[in-house]
C-alpha positions, 0 to 999 in steps of 0.5 A, spaced: 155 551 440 163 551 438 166 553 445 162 558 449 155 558 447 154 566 451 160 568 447 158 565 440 151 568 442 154 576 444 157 575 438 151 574 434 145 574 438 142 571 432 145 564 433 140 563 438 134 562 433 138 559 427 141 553 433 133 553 434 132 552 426 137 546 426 135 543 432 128 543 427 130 541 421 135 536 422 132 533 429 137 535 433 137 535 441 140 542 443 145 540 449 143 543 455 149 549 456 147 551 450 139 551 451 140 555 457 144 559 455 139 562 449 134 562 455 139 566 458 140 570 453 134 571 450 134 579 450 140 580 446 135 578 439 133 586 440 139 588 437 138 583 431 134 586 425 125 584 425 127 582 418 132 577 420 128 575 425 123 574 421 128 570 416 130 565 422 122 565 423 119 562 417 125 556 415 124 554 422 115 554 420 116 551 413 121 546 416 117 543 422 111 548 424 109 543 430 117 542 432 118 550 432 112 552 436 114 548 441 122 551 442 120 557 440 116 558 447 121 552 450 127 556 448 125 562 451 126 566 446 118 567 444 118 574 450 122 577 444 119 575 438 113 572 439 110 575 446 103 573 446 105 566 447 105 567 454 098 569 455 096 563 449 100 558 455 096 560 461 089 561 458 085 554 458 079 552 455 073 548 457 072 541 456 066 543 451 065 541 443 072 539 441 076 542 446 079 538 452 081 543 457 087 544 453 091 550 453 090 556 448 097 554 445 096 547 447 091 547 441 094 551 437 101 546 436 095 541 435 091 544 430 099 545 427 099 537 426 093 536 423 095 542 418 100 538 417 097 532 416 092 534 411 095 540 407 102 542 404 105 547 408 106 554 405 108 561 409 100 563 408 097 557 412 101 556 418 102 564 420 094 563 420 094 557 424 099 560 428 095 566 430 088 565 429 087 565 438 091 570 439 087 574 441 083 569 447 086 570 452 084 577 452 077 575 450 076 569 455 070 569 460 066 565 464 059 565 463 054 561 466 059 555 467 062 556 461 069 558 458 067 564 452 072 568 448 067 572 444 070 576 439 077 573 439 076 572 432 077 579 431 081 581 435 086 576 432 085 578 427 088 586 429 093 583 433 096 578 427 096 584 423 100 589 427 105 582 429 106 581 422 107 588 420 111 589 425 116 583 423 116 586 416 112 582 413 109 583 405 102 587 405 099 581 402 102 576 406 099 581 413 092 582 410 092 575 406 093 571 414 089 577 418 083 576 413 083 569 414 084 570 421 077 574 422 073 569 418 076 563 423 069 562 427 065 562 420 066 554 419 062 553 426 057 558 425 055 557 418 055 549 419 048 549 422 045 552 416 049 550 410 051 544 407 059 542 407 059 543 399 057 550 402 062 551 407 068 548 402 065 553 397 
């Protein structure tokens, strides 16, 4: 920050998510003072419009979707603008399938990379990446040994789209990403009974 970082974020509290976007698109290391200043401050951004929150949001996924999951939840500022991150860090899933006992935001930010090795990145792939779990850690239960999160899929796929309404986001964007979220799990299942031209199709 130019001079003190709790005065120029006071100022415009706004400044706290656009430091976090030049950290991710420029590669910056945001010093210390700052950086806990922003964890310090973090309530302030209630005073700052959805729409420029949102704004902030998508330069910050469209640069760097991996880089900026991981300093949104580091910087603190997650508990306003994304508050389901909490559960998704605290809710681990089983050593089963292609799971490692990783938590839920854990394989979020890794299916984030593998988005981004395998596909250009638009707005519609990475809120849906983003939220496709959110809704575990409402769902998780052990059963007979075994991590379950029955239903999550569904239940994501509600919880994306009051999240996404919430931040004013274009109706075809909440439906377009809340659809793609509820047919999540259809890959897994239909893979025991239908070919991968199948699946793709």
């Amino acid at each position: 920050a130019t001079g003190n970082p709790t005065i120029r974020f006071m100022e415009d509290p706004l400044r706290m998510l656009r430091a976090l976007r030049f950290a991710v698109r420029m590669g910056f290391e945001i010093s210390p003072e700052t950086f806990e200043a922003i964890n310090r401050l973090t309530d302030e951004l209630r005073r700052v419009s959805r729409e420029r929150i949102r704004e902030e949001l998508d330069k910050m996924f469209l640069s760097n979707p991996v880089e900026a999951l991981r300093l949104i939840y580091t910087s603190g500022v997650y508990r306003v603008v994304m508050p389901f991150l909490d559960g998704m860090a605290v809710t681990y899933h089983d050593y089963r399938g292609h799971h490692h006992g990783e938590s839920v935001l854990q394989h979020t930010i890794e299916d984030l990379t593998r988005l981004q090795q395998l596909h250009p990145i638009n707005i519609y792939n990475v809120l849906a990446v983003v939220l496709h779990d959110i809704g575990k850690p409402l769902t998780r239960k052990v059963e007979n040994g075994k991590v379950m999160f029955i239903g999550h899929d569904k239940l994501s796929a509600e919880m994306a789209e009051v999240w996404l309404t919430t931040m004013r986001y274009p109706n075809e964007i909440v439906y377009t990403v809340s659809d793609a979220i509820s047919l999540h799990m259809k890959i897994h299942e239909l893979q025991e009974t239908l070919s991968r031209k199948s699946i793709a199709r």
